[in-house]
Phi, psi and omega in degrees: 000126175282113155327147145224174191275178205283312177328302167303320183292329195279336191277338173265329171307329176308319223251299150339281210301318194269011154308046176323343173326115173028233179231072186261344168237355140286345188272311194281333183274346161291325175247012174287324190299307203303293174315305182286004167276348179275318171322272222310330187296302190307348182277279172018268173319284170331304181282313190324299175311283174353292171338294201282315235247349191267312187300318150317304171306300223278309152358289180309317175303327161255001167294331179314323176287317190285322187303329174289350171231028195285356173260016206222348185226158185249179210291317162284355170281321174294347170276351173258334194270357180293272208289005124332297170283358200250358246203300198278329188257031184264160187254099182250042181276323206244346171200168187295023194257173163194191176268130172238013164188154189220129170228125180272123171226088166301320221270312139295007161033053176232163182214139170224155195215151157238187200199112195227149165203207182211156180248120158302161170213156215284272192297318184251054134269000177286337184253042181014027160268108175268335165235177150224129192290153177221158200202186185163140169239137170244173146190156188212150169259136166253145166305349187306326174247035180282172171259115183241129173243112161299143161207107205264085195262079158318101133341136184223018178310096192305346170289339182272043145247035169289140151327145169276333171257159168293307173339312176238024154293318181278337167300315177315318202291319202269343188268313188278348196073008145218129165327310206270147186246012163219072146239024151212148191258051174248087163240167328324153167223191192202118174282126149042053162095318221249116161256162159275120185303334154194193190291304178300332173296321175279319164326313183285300180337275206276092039123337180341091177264136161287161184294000198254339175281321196300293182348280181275020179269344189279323157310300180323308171294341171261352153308292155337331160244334171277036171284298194272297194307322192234070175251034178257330185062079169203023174237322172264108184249180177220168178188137207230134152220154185267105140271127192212229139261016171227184170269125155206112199268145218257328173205114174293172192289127170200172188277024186230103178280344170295222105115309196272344185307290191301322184303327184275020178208002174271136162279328182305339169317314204122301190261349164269193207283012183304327213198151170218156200267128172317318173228177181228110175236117185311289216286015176258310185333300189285330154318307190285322177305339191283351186275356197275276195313302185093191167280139161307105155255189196308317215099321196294003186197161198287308173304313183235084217268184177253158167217112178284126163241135202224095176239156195224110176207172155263346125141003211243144187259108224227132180234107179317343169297299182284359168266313184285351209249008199053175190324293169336328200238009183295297181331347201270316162332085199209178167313110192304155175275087184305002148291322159319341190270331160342310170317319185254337169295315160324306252222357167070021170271138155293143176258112195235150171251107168274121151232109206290091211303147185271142187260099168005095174262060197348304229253007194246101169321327161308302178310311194296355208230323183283271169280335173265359169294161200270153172324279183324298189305324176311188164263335174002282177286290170323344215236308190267341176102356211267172171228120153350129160299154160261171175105336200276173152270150176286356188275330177310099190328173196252324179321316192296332197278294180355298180327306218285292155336307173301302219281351169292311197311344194258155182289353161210197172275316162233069169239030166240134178229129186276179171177106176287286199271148217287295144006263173338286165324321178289336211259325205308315179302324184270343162283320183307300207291338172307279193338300200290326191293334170237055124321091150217175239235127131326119181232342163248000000 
């Protein structure tokens, strides 16, 4: 059946009506109500949805906003700041409406609200019908009082013993003769006279921190808050792994952030800047982490955690082998393939990205061959699988490309963060992990 517009309908009913013909304009004035009440209904109906469907969004919009300050107000302050807000985005030009119940359950750290009116109406008000009622429900969750597993993932990688500044990369450069404090194994060596027992022992000596020490004052701050968030410790667990060319865990997930306190200052740990992993191969690493996490549940029990990877890298997938190992292996130094990341994404875990930016080494051939080299010259694609975002180009150096990579690899943008500066670094991770805790969920 072909539609017509209400406009077309009324002009032949005009042209019906001035039909005098026998009783051709009583037959039409008999059957124009029916018709124009099925038009007028159908308009009606149309602004009503329209209404309800405005009316949800302004609903959904302020619980969202109230779930995120749901520790900071108490249950009636937050039922005034709902409806204030929910009040300044609503549209009453054309209907009625308003909030007709609101429940705060801090202790469950849910808020569910309804919302009811009425739309007037045009043509069926000829059917004494004059409004139609409309109505809409939210509720939301937040993670903030969830059962939650951290899983706190280090590049171990010999580029994160990079100097964290260019300071003291150029100090490095000029006193030790390498940027890097394990990139080289001809230990013992000897600085200005002095010897060492490796690169990293002189790195401490001249105060010098690597990027792999910022790293781990940046665990320290999300110990530290879920210290604050979980502070009976019977909600939160953590767990520290070593990437490398393995998965390698340094503490499985428990409630005891002492526990994880002490692995950031044991060397035997793994995870500090004493020592590093030969290579970083994502695409086995990131595989293997996913039998470490498991599936993901609701939060709602101990049994059933939300589950977080909290990852900290340079993004680059590296064999120390393939940079000393000639031309033929430069290529493979490229960017991880953010399919790889799939694995933990599959599996309903959240993804947070730190990327500790990888730093230009003018002066360093291996970089120069490598990492500043274009997307294209790479295996990126032959060897690893990956595909460009579009619109980009291969000509795009693979330093440029990391960004890109990393922010597919995190389950949304923001829950990716760059981070340059020794600062940056410290702080990034424990912002990621803020981002995810007022992080919520729509349930209606």
């Amino acid at each position: 059946m072909r539609l017509i517009s209400f406009a077309t309908a009324l002009l032949r009913l005009k042209s019906l009506l001035r039909d005098t013909r026998g009783n051709v304009a009583l037959v039409v004035a008999i059957a124009s109500l029916p018709m124009l009440l099925a038009v007028g209904a159908s308009l009606d109906y149309t602004r009503a949805y329209n209404v309800q469907n405005k009316m949800q969004a302004d609903l959904d919009a302020a619980l969202v906003a109230a779930i995120k300050q749901i520790d900071g107000y108490d249950e009636g302050k937050l039922e005034k700041k709902i409806t204030d807000w929910f009040d300044a985005q609503a549209d009453k030009r054309d209907s009625s409406y308003d909030l007709t119940d609101i429940k705060v359950d801090k202790s469950g750290h849910t808020i569910t609200a309804t919302a009811a009116g009425t739309v007037p109406t045009t043509l069926m008000a000829l059917a004494d019908i004059k409004t139609v009622p409309v109505g809409v429900t939210s509720a939301i969750k937040g993670p903030g009082t969830s059962n939650l597993e951290v899983y706190i993932v280090i590049d171990k990688s010999p580029s994160m013993l990079l100097a964290a500044t260019s300071k003291g990369q150029t100090l490095m450069r000029n006193t030790a003769g390498c940027e890097f404090a394990c990139h080289n194994t001809n230990d013992p060596v000897t600085v200005q006279g002095k010897k060492y027992p490796t690169y990293y022992a002189y790195s401490k000596a001249a105060g010098v921190k690597l990027r792999s020490d910022v790293a781990l004052t940046a665990v320290g701050e999300v110990l530290d808050m879920i210290d604050s968030a979980d502070s009976t410790h019977t909600r939160i667990k953590v767990g520290l792994y070593g990437l490398g060319e393995k998965i390698a865990e340094a503490l499985p997930p428990t409630y005891s952030t002492s526990s994880a306190r002490k692995k950031l200052s044991d060397d035997s740990s793994g995870l500090t800047s004493a020592s590093s992993m030969k290579s970083t191969d994502f695409d086995t690493s990131l595989k293997a982490l996913k039998s470490k996490v498991g599936i993901a549940g609701d939060g709602s029990s101990a049994n059933s955690p939300l589950k977080l990877v909290l990852l900290l890298t340079d993004g680059v997938q590296s064999d120390r082998d393939w940079v000393l190992g000639g031309a033929s292996y430069w290529g493979r130094v490229t960017p991880l393939n953010p399919a790889w990341c799939a694995a933990l994404k599959d599996n309903k875990a959240s993804v947070a990205v730190l990327y500790t930016e990888y730093l230009a080494i003018p002066n360093d051939w291996g970089y120069k061959a490598t990492v500043a080299e274009s997307m294209k010259s790479s295996v990126w694609s032959s060897l690893w699988g990956g595909t460009l975002r579009n619109g980009v180009s291969g000509n795009m150096s693979r330093l440029n490309y990391i960004p890109i990579a990393l922010q597919d690899c995190a389950s949304s943008s923001d829950l990716f963060l760059s981070a340059a500066s020794e600062t940056e670094i410290a702080k990034g991770l424990s912002a990621l992990f803020t981002q995810y805790l007022t992080s919520v969920r729509l349930t209606q």
